[in-house]
mmCIF entry with sequence, helices, sheets and N, C-alpha, C, O atoms, coordinates in Angstrom:
data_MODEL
# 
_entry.id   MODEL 
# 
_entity.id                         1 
_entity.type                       polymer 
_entity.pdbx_number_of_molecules   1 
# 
_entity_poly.entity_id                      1 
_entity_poly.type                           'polypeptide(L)' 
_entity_poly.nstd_linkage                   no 
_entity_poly.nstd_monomer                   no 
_entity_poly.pdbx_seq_one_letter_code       
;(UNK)(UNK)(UNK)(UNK)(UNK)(UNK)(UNK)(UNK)(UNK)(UNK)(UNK)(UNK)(UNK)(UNK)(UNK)(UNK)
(UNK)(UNK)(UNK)(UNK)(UNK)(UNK)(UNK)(UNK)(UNK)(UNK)(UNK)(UNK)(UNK)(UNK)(UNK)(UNK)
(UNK)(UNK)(UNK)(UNK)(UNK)(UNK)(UNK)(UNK)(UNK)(UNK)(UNK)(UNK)(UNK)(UNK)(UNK)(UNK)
(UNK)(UNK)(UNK)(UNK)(UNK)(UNK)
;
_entity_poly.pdbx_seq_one_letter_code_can   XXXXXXXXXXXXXXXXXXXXXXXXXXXXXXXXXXXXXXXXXXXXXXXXXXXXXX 
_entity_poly.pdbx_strand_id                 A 
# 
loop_
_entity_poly_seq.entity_id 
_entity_poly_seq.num 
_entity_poly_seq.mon_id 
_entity_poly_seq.hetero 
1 1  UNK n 
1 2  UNK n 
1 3  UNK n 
1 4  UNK n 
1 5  UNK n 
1 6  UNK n 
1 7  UNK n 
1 8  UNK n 
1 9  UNK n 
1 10 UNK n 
1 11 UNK n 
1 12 UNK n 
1 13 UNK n 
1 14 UNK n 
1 15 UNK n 
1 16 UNK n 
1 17 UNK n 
1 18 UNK n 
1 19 UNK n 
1 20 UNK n 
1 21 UNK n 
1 22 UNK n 
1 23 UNK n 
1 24 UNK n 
1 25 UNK n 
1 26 UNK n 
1 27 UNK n 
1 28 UNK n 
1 29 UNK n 
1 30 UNK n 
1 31 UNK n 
1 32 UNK n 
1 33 UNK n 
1 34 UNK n 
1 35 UNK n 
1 36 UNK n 
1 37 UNK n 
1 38 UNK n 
1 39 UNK n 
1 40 UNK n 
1 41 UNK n 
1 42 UNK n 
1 43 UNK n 
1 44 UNK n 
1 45 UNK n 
1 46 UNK n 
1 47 UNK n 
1 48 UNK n 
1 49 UNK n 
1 50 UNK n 
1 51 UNK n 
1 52 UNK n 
1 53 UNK n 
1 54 UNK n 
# 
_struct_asym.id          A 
_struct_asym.entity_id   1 
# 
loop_
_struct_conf.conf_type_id 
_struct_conf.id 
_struct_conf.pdbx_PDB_helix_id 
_struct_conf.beg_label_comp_id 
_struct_conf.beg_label_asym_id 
_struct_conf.beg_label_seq_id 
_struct_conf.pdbx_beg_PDB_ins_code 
_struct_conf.end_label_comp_id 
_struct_conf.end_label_asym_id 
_struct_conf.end_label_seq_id 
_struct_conf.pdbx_end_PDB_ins_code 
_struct_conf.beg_auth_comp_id 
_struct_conf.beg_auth_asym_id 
_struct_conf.beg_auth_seq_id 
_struct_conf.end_auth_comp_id 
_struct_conf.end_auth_asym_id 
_struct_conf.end_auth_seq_id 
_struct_conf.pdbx_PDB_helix_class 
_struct_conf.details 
_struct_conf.pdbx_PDB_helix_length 
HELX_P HELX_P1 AA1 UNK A 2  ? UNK A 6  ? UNK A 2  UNK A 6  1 ? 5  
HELX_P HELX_P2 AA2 UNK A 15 ? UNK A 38 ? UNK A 15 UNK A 38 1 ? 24 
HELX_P HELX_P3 AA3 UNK A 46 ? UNK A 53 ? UNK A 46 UNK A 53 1 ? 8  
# 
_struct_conf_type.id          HELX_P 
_struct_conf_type.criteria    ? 
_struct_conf_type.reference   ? 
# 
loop_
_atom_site.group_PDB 
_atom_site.id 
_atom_site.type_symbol 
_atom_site.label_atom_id 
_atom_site.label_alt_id 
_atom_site.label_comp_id 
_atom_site.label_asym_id 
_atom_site.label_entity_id 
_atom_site.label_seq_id 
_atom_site.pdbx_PDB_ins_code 
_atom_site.Cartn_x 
_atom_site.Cartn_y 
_atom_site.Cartn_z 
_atom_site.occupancy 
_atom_site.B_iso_or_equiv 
_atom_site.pdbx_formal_charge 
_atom_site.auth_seq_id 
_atom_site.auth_comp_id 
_atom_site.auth_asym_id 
_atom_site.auth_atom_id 
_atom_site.pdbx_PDB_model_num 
ATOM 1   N N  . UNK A 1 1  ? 157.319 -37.491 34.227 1.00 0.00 ? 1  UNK A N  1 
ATOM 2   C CA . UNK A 1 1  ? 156.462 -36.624 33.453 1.00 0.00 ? 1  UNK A CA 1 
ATOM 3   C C  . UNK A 1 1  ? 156.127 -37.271 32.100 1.00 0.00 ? 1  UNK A C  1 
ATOM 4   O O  . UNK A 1 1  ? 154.958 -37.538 31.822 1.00 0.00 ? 1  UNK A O  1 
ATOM 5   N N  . UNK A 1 2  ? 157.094 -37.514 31.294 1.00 0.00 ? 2  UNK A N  1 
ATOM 6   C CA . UNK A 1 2  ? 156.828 -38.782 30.118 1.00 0.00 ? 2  UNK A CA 1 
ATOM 7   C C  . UNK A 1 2  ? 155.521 -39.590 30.502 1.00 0.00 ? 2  UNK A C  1 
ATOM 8   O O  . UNK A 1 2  ? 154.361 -39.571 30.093 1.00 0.00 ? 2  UNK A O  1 
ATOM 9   N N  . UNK A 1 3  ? 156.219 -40.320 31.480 1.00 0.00 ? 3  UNK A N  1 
ATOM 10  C CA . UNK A 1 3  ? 155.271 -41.442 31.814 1.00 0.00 ? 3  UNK A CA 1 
ATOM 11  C C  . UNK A 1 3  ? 153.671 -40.781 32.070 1.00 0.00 ? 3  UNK A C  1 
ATOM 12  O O  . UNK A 1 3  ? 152.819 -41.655 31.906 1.00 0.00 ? 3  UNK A O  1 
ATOM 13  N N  . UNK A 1 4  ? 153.192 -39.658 32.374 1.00 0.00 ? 4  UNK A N  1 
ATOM 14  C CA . UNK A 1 4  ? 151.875 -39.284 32.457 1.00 0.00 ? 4  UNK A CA 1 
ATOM 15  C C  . UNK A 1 4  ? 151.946 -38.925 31.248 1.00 0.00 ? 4  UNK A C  1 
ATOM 16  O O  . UNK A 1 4  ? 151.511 -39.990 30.812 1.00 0.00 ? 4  UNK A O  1 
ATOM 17  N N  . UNK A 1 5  ? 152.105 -38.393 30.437 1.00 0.00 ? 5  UNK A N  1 
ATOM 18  C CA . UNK A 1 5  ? 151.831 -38.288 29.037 1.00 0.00 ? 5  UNK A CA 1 
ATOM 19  C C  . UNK A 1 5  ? 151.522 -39.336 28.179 1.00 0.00 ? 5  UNK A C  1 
ATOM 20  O O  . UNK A 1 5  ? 150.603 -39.453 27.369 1.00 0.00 ? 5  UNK A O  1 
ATOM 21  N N  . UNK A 1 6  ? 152.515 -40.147 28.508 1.00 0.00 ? 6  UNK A N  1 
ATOM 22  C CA . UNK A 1 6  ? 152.361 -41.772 28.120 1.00 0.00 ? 6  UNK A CA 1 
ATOM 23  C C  . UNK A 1 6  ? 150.977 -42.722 27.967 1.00 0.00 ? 6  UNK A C  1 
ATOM 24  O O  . UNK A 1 6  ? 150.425 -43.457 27.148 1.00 0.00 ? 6  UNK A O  1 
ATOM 25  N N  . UNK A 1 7  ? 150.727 -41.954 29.932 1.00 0.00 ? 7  UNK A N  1 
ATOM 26  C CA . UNK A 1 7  ? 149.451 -42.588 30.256 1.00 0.00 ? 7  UNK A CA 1 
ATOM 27  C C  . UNK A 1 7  ? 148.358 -42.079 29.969 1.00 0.00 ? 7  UNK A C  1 
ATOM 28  O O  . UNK A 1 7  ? 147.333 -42.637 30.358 1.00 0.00 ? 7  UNK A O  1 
ATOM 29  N N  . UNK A 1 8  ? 148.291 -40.823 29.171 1.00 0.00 ? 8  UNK A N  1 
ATOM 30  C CA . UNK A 1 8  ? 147.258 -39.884 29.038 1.00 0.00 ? 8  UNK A CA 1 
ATOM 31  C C  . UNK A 1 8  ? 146.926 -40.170 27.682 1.00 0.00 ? 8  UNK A C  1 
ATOM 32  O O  . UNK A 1 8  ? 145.817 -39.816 27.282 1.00 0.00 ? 8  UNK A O  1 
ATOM 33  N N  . UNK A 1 9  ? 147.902 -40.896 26.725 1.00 0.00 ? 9  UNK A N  1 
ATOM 34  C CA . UNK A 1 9  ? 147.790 -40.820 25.466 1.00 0.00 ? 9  UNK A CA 1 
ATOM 35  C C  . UNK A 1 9  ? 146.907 -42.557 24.956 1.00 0.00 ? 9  UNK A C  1 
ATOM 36  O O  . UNK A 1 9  ? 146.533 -42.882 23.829 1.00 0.00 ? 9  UNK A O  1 
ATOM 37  N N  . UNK A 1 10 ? 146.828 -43.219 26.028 1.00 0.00 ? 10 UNK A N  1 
ATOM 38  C CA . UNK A 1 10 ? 146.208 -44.440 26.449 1.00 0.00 ? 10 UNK A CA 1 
ATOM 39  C C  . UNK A 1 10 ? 147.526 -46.338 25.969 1.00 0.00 ? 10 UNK A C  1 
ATOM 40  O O  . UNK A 1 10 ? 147.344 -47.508 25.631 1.00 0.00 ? 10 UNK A O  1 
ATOM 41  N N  . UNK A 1 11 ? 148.675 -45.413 26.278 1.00 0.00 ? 11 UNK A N  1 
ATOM 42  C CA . UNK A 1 11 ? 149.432 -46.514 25.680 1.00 0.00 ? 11 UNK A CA 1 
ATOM 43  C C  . UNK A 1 11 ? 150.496 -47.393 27.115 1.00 0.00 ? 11 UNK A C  1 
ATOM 44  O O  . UNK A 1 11 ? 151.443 -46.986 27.788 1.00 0.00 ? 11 UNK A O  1 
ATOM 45  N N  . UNK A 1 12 ? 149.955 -48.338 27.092 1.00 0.00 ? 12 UNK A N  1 
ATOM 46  C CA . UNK A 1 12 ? 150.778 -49.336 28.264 1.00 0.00 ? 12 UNK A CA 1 
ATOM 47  C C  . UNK A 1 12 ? 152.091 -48.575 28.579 1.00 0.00 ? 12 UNK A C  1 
ATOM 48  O O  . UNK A 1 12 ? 152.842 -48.012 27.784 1.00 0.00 ? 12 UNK A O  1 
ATOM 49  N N  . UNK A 1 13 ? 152.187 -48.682 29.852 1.00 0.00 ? 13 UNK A N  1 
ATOM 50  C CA . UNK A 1 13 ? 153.688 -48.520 30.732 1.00 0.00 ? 13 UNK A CA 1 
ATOM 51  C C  . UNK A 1 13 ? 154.738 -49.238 30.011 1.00 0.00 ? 13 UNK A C  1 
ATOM 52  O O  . UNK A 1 13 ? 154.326 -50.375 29.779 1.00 0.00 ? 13 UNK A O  1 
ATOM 53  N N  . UNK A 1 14 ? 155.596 -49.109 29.682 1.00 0.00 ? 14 UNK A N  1 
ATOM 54  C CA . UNK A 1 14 ? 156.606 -49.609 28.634 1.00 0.00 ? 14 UNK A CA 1 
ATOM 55  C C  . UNK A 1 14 ? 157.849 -49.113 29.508 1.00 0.00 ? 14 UNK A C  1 
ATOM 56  O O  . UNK A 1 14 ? 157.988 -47.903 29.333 1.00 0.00 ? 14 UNK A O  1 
ATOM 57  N N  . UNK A 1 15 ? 158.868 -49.673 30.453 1.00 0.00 ? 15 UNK A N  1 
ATOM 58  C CA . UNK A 1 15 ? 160.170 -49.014 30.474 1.00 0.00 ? 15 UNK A CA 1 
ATOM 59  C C  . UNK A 1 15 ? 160.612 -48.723 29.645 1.00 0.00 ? 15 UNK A C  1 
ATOM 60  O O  . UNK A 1 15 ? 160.826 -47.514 29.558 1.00 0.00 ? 15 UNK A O  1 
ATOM 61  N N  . UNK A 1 16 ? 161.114 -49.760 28.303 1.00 0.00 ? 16 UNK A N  1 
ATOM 62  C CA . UNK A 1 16 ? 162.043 -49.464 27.882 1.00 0.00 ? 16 UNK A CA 1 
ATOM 63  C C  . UNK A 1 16 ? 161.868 -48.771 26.575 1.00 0.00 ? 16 UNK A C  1 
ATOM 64  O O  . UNK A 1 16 ? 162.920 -48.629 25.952 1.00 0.00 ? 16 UNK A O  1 
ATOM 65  N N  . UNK A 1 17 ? 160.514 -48.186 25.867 1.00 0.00 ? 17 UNK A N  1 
ATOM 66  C CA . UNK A 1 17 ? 160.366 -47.042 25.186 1.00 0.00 ? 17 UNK A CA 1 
ATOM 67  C C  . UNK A 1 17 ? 160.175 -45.745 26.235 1.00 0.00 ? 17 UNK A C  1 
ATOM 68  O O  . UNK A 1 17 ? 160.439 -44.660 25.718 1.00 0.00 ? 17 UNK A O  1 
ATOM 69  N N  . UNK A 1 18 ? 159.761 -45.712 27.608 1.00 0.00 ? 18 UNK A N  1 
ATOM 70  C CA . UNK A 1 18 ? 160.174 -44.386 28.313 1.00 0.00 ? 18 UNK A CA 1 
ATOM 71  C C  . UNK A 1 18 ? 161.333 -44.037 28.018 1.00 0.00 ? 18 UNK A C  1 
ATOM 72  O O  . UNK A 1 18 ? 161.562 -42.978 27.433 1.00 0.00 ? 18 UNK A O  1 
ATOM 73  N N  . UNK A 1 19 ? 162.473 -45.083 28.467 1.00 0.00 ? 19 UNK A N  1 
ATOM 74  C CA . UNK A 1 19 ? 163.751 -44.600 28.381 1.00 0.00 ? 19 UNK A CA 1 
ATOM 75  C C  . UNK A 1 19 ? 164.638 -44.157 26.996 1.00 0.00 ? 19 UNK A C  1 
ATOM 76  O O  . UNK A 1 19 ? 165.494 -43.299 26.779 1.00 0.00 ? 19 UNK A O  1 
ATOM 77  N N  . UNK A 1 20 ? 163.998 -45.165 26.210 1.00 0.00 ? 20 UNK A N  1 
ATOM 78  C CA . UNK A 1 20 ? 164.033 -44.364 24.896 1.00 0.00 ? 20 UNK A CA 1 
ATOM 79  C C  . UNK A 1 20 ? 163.497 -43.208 24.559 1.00 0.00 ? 20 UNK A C  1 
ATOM 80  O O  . UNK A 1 20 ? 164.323 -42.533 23.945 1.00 0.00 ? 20 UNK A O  1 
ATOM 81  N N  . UNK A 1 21 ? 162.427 -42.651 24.692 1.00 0.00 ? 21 UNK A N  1 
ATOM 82  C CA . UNK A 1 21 ? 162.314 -41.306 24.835 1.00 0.00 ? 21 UNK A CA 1 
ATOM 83  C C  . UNK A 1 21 ? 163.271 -40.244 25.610 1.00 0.00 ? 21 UNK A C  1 
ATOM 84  O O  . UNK A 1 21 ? 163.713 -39.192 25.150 1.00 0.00 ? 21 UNK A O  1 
ATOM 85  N N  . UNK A 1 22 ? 163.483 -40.810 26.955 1.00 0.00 ? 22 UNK A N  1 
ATOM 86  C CA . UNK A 1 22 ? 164.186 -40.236 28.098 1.00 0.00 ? 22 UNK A CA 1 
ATOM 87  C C  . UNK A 1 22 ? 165.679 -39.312 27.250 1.00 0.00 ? 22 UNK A C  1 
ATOM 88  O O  . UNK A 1 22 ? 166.117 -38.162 27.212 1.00 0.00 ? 22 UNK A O  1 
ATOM 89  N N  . UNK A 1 23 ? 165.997 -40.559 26.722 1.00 0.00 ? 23 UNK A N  1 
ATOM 90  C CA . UNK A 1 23 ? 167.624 -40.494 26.271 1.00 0.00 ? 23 UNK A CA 1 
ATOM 91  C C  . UNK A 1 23 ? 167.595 -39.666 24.748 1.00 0.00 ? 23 UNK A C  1 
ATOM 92  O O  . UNK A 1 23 ? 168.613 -39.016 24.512 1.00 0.00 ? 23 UNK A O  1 
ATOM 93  N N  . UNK A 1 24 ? 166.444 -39.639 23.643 1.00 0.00 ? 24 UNK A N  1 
ATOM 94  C CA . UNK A 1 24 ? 166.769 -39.375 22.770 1.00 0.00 ? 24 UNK A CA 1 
ATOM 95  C C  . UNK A 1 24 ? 166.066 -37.804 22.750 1.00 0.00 ? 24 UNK A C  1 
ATOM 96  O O  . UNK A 1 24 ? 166.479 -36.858 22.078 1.00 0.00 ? 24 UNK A O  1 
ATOM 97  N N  . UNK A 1 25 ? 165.136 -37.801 23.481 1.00 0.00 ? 25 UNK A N  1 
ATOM 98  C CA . UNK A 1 25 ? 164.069 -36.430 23.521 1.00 0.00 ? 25 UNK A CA 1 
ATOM 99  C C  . UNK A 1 25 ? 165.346 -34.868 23.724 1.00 0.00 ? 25 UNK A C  1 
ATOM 100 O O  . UNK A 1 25 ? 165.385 -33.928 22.929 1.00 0.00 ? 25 UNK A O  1 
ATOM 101 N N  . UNK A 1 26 ? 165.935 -34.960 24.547 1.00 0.00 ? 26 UNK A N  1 
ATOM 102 C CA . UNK A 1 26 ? 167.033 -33.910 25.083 1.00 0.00 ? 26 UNK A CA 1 
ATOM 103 C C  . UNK A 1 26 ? 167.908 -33.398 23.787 1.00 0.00 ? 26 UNK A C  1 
ATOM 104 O O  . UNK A 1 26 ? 168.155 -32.227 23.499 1.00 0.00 ? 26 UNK A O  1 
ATOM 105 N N  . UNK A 1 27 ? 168.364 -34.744 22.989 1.00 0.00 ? 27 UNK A N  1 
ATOM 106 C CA . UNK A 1 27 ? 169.367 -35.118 22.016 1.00 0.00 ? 27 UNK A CA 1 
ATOM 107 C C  . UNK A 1 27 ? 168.630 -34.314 20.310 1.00 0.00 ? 27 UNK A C  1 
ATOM 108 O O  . UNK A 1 27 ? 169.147 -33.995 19.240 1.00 0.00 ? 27 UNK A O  1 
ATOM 109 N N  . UNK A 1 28 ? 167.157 -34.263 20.893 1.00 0.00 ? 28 UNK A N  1 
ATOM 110 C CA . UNK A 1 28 ? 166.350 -33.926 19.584 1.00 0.00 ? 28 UNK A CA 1 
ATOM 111 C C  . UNK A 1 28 ? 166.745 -32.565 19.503 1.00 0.00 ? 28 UNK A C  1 
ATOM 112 O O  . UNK A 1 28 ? 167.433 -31.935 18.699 1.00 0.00 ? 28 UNK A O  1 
ATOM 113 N N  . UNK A 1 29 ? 165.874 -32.150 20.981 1.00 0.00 ? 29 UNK A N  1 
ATOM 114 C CA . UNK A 1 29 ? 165.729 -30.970 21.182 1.00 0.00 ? 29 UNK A CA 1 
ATOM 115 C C  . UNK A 1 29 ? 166.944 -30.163 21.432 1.00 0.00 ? 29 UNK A C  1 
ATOM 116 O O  . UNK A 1 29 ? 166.748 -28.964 21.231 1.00 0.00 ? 29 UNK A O  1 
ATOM 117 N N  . UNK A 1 30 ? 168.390 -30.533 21.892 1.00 0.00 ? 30 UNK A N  1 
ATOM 118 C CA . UNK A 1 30 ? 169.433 -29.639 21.743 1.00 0.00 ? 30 UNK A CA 1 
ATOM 119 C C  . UNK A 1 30 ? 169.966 -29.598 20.179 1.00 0.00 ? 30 UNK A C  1 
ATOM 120 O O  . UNK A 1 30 ? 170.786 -28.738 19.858 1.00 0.00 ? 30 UNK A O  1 
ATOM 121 N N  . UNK A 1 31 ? 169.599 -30.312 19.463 1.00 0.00 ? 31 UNK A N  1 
ATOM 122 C CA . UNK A 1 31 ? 169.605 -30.192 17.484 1.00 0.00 ? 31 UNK A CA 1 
ATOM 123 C C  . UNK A 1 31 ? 169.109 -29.207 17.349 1.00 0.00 ? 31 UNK A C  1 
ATOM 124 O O  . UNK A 1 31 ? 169.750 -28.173 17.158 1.00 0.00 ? 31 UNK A O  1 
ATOM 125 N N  . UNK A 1 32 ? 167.844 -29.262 17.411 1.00 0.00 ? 32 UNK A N  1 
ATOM 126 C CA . UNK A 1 32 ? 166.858 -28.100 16.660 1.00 0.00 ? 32 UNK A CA 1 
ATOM 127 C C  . UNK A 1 32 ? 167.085 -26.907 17.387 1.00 0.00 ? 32 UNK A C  1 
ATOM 128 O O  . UNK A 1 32 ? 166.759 -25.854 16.838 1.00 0.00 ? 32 UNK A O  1 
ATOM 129 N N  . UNK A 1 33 ? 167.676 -26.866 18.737 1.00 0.00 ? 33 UNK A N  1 
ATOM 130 C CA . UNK A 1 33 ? 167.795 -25.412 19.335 1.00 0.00 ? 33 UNK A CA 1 
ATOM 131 C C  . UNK A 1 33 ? 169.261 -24.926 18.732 1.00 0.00 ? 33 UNK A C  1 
ATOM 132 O O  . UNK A 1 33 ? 169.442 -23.784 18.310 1.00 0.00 ? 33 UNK A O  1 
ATOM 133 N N  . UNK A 1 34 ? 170.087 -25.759 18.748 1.00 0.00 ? 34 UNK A N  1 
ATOM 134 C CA . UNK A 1 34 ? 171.434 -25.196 17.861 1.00 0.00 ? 34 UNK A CA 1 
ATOM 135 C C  . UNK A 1 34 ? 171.292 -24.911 16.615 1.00 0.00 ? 34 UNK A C  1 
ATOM 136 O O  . UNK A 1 34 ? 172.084 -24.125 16.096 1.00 0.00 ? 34 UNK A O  1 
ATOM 137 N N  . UNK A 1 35 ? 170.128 -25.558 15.783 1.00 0.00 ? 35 UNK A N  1 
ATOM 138 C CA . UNK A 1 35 ? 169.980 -25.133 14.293 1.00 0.00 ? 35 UNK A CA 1 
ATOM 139 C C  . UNK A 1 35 ? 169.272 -23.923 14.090 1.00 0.00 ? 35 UNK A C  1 
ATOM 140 O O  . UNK A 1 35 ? 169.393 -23.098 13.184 1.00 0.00 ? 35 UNK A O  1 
ATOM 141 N N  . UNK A 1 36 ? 168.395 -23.943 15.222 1.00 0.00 ? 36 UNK A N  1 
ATOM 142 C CA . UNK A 1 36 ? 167.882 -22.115 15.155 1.00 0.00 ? 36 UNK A CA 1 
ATOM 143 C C  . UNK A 1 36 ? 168.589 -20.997 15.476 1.00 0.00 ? 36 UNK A C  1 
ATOM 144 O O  . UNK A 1 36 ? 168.245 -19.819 15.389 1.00 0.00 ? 36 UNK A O  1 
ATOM 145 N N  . UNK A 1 37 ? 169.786 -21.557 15.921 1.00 0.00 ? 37 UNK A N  1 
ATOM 146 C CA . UNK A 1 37 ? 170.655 -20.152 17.099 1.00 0.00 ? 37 UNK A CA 1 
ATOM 147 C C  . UNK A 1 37 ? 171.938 -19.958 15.208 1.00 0.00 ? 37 UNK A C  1 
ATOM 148 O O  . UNK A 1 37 ? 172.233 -18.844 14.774 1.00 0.00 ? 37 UNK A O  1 
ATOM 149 N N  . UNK A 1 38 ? 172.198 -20.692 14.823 1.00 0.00 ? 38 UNK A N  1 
ATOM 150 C CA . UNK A 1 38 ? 172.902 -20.840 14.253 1.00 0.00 ? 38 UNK A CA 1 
ATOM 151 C C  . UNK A 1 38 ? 172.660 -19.981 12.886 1.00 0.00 ? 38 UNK A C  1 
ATOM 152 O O  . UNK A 1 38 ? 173.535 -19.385 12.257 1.00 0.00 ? 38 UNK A O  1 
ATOM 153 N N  . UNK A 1 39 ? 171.082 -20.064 12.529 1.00 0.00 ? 39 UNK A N  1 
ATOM 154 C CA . UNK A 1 39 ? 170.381 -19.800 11.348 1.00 0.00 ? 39 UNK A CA 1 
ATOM 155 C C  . UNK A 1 39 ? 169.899 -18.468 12.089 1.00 0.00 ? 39 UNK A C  1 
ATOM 156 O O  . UNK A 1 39 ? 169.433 -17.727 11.224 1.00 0.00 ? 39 UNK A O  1 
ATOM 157 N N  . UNK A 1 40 ? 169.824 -17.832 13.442 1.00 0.00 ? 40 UNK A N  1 
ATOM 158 C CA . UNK A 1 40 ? 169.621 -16.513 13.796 1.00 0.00 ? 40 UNK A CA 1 
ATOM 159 C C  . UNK A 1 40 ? 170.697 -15.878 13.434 1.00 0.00 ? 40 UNK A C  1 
ATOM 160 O O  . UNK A 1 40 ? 170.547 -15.001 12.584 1.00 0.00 ? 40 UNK A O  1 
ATOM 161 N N  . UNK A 1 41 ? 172.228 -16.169 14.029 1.00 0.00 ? 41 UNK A N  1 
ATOM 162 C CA . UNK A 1 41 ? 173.188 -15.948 14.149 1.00 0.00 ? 41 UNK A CA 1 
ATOM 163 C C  . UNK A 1 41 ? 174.120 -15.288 12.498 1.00 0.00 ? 41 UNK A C  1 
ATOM 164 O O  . UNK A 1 41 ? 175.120 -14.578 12.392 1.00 0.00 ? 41 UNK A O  1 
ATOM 165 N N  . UNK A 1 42 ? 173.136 -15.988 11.341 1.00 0.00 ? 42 UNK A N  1 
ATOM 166 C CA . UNK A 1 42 ? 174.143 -15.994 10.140 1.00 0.00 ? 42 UNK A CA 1 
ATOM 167 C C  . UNK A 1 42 ? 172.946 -14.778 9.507  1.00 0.00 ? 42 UNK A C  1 
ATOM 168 O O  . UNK A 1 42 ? 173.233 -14.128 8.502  1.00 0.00 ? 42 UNK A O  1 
ATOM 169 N N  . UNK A 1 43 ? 171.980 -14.636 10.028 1.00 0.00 ? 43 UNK A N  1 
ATOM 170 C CA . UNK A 1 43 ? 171.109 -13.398 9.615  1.00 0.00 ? 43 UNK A CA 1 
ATOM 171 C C  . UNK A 1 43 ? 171.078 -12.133 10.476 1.00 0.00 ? 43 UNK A C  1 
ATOM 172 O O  . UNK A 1 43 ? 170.281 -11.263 10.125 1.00 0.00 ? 43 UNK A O  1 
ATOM 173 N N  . UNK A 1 44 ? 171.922 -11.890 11.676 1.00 0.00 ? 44 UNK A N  1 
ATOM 174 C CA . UNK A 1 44 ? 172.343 -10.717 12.257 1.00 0.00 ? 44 UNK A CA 1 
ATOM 175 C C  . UNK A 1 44 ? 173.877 -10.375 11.221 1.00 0.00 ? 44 UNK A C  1 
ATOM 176 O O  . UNK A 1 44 ? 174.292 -9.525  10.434 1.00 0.00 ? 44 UNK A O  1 
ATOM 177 N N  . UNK A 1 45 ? 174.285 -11.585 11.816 1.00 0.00 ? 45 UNK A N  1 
ATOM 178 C CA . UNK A 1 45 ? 176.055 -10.850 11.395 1.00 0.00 ? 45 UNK A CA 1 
ATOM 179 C C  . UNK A 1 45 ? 176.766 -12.353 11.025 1.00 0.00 ? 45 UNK A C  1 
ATOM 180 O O  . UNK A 1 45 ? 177.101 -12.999 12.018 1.00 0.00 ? 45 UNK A O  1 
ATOM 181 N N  . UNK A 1 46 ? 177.006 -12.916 9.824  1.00 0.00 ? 46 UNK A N  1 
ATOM 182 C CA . UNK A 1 46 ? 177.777 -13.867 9.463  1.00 0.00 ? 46 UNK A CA 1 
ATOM 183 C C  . UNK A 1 46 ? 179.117 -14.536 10.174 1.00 0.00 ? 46 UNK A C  1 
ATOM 184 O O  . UNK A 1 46 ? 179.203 -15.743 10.400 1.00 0.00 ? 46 UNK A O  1 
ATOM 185 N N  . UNK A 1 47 ? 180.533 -13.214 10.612 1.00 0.00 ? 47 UNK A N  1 
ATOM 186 C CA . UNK A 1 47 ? 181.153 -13.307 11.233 1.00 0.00 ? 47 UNK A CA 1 
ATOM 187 C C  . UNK A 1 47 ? 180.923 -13.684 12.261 1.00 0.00 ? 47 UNK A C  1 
ATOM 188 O O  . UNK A 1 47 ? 181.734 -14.435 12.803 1.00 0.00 ? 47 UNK A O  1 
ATOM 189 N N  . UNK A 1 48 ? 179.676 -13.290 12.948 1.00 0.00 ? 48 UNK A N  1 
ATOM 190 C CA . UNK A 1 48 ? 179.402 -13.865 14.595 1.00 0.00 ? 48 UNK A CA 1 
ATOM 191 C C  . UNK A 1 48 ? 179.163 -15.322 14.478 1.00 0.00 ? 48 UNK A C  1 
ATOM 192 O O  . UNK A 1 48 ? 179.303 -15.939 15.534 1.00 0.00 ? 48 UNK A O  1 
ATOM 193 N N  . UNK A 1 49 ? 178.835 -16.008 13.441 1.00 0.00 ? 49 UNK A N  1 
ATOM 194 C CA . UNK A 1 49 ? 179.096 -17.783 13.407 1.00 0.00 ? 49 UNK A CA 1 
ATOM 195 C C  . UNK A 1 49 ? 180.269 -17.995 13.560 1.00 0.00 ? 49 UNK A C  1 
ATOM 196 O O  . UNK A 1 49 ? 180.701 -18.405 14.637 1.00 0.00 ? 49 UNK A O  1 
ATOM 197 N N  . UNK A 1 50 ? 181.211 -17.710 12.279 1.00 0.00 ? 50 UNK A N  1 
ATOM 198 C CA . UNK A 1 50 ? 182.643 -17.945 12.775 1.00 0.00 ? 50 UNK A CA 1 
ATOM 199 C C  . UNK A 1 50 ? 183.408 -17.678 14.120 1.00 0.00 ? 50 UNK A C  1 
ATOM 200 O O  . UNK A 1 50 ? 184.068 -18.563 14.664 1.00 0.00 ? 50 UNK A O  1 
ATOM 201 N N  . UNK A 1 51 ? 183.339 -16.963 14.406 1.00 0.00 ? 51 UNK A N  1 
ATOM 202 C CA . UNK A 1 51 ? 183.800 -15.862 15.972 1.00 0.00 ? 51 UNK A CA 1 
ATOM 203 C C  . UNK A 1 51 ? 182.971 -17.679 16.740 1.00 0.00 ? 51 UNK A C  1 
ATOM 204 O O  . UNK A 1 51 ? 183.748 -18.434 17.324 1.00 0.00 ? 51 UNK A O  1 
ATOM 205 N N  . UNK A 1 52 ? 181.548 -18.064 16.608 1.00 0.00 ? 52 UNK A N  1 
ATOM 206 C CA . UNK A 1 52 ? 181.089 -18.528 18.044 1.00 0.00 ? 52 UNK A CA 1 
ATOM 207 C C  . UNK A 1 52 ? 181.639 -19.866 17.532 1.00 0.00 ? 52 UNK A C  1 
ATOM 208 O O  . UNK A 1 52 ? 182.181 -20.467 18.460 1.00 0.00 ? 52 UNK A O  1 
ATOM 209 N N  . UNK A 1 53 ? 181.686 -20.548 16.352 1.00 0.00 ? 53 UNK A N  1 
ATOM 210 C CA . UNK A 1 53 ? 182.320 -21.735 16.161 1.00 0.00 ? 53 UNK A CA 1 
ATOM 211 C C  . UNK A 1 53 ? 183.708 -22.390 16.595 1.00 0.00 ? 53 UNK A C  1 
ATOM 212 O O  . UNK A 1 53 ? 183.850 -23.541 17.006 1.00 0.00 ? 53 UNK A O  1 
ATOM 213 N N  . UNK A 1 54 ? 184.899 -21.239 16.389 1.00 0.00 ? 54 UNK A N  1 
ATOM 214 C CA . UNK A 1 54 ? 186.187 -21.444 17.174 1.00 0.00 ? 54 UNK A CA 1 
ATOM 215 C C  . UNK A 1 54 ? 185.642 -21.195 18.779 1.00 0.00 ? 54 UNK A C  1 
ATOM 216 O O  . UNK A 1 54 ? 186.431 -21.282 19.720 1.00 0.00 ? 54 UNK A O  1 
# 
């Protein structure tokens, strides 16, 4: 799926920036989804960070 995006965006087949994407894209996106759950979490109820951190 990368790789059609890749190809849609008009930039040569490259393995080894796919796989760099491959490996770091997941790594981005489970950051920013823990930094939002985290920053929901401390604006319901503060304690419920602590409580989900242990």
């Amino acid at each position: 799926m990368i790789g059609f995006v890749y190809k849609d965006f008009g930039f040569v087949h490259n393995d080894q920036i796919i796989s760099g994407l491959v490996s770091t894209f997941p790594v981005i996106l489970d950051t920013v989804l823990k930094y939002w759950i985290f920053r929901y979490l401390n604006r319901v109820s503060p304690s419920l960070v602590v409580i989900f951190i242990q």
